[in-house]
ROBA-998374 format. One record per residue (C-alpha): z, x, y; residue in one letter. Coordinates in nm, 4 decimals, m for minus. Layout:
# residues N
z / x / y / residu
Z / X / Y / a
...
# end
This chain:
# residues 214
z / x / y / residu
15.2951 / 14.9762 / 8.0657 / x
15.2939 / 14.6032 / 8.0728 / x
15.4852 / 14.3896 / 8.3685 / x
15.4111 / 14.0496 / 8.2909 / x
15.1935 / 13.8732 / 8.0654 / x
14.8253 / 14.0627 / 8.0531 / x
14.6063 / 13.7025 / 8.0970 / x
14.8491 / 13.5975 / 8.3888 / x
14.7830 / 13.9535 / 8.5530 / x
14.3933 / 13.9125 / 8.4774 / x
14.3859 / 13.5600 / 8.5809 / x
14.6004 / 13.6367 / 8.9191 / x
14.3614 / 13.9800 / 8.9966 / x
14.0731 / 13.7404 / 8.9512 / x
14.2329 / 13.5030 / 9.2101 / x
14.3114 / 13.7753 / 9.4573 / x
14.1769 / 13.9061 / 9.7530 / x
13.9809 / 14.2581 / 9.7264 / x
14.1425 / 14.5713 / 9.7625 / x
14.0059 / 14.7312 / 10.0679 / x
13.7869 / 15.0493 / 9.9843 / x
14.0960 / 15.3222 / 10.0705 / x
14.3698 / 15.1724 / 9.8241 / x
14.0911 / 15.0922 / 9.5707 / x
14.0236 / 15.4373 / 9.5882 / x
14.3747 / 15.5227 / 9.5983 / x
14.4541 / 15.3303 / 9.3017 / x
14.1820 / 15.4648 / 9.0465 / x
14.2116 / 15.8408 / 9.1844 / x
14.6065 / 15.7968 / 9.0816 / x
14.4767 / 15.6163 / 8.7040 / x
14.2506 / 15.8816 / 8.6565 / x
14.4680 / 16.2299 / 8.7762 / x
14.8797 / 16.0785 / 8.7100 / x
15.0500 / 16.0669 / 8.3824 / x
15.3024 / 15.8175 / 8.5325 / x
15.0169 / 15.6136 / 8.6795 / x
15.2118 / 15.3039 / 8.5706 / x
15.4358 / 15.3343 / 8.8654 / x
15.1697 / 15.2569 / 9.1496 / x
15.2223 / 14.9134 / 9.3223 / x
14.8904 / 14.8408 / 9.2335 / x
14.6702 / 14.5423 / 9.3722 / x
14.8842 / 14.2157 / 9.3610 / x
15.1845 / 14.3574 / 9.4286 / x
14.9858 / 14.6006 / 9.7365 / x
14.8570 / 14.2987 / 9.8750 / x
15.2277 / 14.1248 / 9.8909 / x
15.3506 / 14.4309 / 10.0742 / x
15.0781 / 14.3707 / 10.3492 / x
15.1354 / 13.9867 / 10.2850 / x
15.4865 / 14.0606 / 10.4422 / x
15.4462 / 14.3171 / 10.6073 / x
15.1630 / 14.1683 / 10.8142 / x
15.4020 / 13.8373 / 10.9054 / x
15.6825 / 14.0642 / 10.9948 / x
15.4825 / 14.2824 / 11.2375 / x
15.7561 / 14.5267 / 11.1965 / x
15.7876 / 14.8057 / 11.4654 / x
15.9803 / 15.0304 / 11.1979 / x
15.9444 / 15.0742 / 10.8323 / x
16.1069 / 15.3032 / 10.5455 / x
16.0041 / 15.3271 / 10.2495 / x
16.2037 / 15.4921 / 9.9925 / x
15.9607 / 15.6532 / 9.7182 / x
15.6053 / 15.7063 / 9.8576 / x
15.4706 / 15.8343 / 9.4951 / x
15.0715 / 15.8975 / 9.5841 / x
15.1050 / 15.6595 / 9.8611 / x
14.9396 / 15.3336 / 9.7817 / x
15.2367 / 15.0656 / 9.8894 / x
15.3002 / 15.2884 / 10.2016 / x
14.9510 / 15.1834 / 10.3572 / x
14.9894 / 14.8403 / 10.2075 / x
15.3019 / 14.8500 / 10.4444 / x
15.1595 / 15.0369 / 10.7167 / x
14.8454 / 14.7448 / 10.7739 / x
15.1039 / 14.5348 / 10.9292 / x
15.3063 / 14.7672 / 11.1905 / x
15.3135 / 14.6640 / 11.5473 / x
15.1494 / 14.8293 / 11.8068 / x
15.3373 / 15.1990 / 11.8864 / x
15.5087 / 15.0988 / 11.5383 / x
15.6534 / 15.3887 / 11.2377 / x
15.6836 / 15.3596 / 10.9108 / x
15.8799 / 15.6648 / 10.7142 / x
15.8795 / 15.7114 / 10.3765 / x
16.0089 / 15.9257 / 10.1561 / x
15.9255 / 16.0998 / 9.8100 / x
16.1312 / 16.3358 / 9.5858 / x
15.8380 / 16.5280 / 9.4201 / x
15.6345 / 16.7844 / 9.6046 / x
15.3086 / 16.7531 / 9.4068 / x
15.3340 / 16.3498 / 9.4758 / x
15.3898 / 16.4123 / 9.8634 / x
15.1100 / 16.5951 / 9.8847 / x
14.9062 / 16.3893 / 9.7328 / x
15.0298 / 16.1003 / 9.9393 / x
14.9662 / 16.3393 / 10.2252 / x
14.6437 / 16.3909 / 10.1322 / x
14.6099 / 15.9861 / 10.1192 / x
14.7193 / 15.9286 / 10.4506 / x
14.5060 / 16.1809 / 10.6162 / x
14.2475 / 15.9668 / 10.5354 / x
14.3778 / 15.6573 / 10.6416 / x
14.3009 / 15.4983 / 10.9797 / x
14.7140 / 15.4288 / 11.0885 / x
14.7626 / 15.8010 / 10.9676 / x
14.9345 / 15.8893 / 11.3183 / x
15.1899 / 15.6172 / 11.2353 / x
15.3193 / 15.7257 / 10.9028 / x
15.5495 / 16.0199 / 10.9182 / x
15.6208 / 16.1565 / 10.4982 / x
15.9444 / 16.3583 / 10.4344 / x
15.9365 / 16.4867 / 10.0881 / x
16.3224 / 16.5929 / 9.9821 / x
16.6745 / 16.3740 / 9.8889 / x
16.6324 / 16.0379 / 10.0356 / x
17.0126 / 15.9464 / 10.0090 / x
17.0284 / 16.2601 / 10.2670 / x
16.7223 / 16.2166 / 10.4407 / x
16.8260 / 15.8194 / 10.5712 / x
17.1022 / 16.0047 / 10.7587 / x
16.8747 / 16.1909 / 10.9188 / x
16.6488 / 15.9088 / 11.1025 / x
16.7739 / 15.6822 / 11.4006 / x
16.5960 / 15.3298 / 11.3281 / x
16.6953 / 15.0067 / 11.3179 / x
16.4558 / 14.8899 / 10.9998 / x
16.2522 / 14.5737 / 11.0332 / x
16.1645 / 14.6562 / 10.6645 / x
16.2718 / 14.8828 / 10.3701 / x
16.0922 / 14.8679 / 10.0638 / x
16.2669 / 15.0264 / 9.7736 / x
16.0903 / 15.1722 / 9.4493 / x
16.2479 / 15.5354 / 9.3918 / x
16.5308 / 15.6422 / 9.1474 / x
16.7301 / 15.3314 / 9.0129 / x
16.9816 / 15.4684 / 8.9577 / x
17.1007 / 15.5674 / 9.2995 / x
16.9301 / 15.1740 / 9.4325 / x
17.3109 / 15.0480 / 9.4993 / x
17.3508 / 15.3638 / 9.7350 / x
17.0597 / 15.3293 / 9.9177 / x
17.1361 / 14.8953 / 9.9782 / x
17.5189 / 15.0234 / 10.1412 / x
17.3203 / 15.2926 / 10.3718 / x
17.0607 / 15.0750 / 10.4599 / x
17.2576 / 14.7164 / 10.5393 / x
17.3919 / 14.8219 / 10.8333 / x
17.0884 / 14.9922 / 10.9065 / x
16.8673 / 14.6471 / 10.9392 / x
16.7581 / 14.4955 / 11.2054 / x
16.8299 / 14.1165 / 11.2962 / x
16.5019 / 14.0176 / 11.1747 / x
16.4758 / 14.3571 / 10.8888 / x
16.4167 / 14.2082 / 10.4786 / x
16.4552 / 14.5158 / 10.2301 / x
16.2373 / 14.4512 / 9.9191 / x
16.3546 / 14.5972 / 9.6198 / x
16.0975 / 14.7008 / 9.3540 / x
16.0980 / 14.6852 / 8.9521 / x
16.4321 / 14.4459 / 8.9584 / x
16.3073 / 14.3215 / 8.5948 / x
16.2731 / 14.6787 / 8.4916 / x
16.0209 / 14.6068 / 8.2029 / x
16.2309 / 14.2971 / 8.0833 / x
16.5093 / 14.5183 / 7.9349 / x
16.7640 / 14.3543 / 8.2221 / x
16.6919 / 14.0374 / 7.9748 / x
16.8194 / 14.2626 / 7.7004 / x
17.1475 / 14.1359 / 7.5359 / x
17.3341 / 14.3911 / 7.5334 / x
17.0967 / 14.5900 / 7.8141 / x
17.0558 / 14.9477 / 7.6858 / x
16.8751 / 15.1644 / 7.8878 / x
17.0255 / 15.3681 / 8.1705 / x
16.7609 / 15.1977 / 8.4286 / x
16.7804 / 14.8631 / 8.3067 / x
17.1588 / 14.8950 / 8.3026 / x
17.1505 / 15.0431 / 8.6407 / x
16.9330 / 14.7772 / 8.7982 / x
17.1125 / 14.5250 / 8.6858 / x
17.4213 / 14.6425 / 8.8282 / x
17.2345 / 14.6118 / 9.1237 / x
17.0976 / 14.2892 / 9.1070 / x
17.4801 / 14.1870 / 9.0683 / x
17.6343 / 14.4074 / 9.3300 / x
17.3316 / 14.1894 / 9.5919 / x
17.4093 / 13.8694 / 9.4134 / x
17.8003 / 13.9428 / 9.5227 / x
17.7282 / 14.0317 / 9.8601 / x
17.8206 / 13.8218 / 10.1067 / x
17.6551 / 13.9990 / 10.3855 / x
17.3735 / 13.9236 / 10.2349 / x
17.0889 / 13.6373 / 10.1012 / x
16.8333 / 13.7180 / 9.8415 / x
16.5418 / 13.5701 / 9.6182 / x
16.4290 / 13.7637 / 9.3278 / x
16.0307 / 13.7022 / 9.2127 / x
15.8612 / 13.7695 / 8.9068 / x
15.5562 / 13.9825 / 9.0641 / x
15.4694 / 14.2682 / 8.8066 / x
15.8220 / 14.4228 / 8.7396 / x
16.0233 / 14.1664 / 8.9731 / x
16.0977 / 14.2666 / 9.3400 / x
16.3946 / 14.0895 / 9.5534 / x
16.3505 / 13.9816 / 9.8932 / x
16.6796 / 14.0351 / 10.0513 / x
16.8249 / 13.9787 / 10.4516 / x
17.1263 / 13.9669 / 10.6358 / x
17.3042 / 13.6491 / 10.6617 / x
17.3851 / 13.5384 / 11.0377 / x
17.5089 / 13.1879 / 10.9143 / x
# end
């Protein structure tokens, strides 16, 4: 599946940074084995992730759709010392895959995977989140933003993933259930005024969004 022009992808991999040698191998073990291997962060958009992540030094992170667990470790390269990220994933045979990716990863201690409902699991943990990255059912993404604002820390961002959803948000009239759904979301952050944000056009779009404290 194509998220942006294919020669501006090529040209920006070529202008990248090397993956290191775990999400490389991450990433081709998930092109090779998944049908839906279209739905991995992938290297640009991993390397943002860490990009931000890094700056942040966050001491807690949630994810919200691990999937085999590429964009968690992207994440996880940037925790503080004594640090946590959580992340969640719907599908058994994707959590333990991801599992099986973070056993081999040197942070492994500092990633904790729940597989199960994540609009039930949030409930369920006690953080204040320096940064929530969102890529899981769009559907539901306006129901995760209202349980996780409040949930931010003074410094948190919450990145929301695939907010271009293939272009069909550019649709007129917008069709598809996702694409309809996202961009209901897009408005309900645009309308928020708890809340600044920046959408940017990596791969399928992603929003940068924090708490106002004008």
């Amino acid at each position: 599946m194509e998220f942006l022009s294919q020669l501006a992808e090529l040209y920006a991999d070529q202008f990248s940074s090397t993956e290191s040698a775990d999400l490389a191998e991450i990433n081709a073990q998930t092109h090779l084995l998944h049908p839906k291997a279209h739905m991995l962060s992938g290297k640009i958009q991993g390397h943002f992730l860490r990009f931000i992540s890094t700056m942040l030094q966050p001491t807690y992170i949630l994810e919200i759709g691990t999937f085999t667990g590429y964009s968690a470790i992207c994440l996880a390269k940037g925790l503080a010392p004594g640090g946590a990220l959580h992340t969640i994933e719907l599908r058994e045979e994707d959590a333990n895959v991801a599992a099986a990716n973070f056993s081999k990863f040197i942070q492994n201690k500092q990633v904790t995977l729940h597989c199960g409902n994540a609009l039930e699991i949030i409930d369920t943990l006690p953080h204040k989140w320096d940064l929530i990255f969102i890529d899981a059912d769009k559907t539901a993404y306006i129901e995760y933003y209202e349980k996780l604002v409040p949930q931010l820390s003074e410094k948190g961002i919450i990145l929301a993933d695939n907010v271009l959803f293939h272009g069909q948000v550019l649709e007129n009239p917008i069709s598809g259930k996702n694409a309809k759904a996202i961009h209901r979301f897009n408005e309900h952050v645009k309308n928020d005024p708890r809340t600044e944000q920046v959408i940017l056009t990596i791969r399928d779009g992603i929003t940068l969004i924090k708490k106002k404290f004008e």
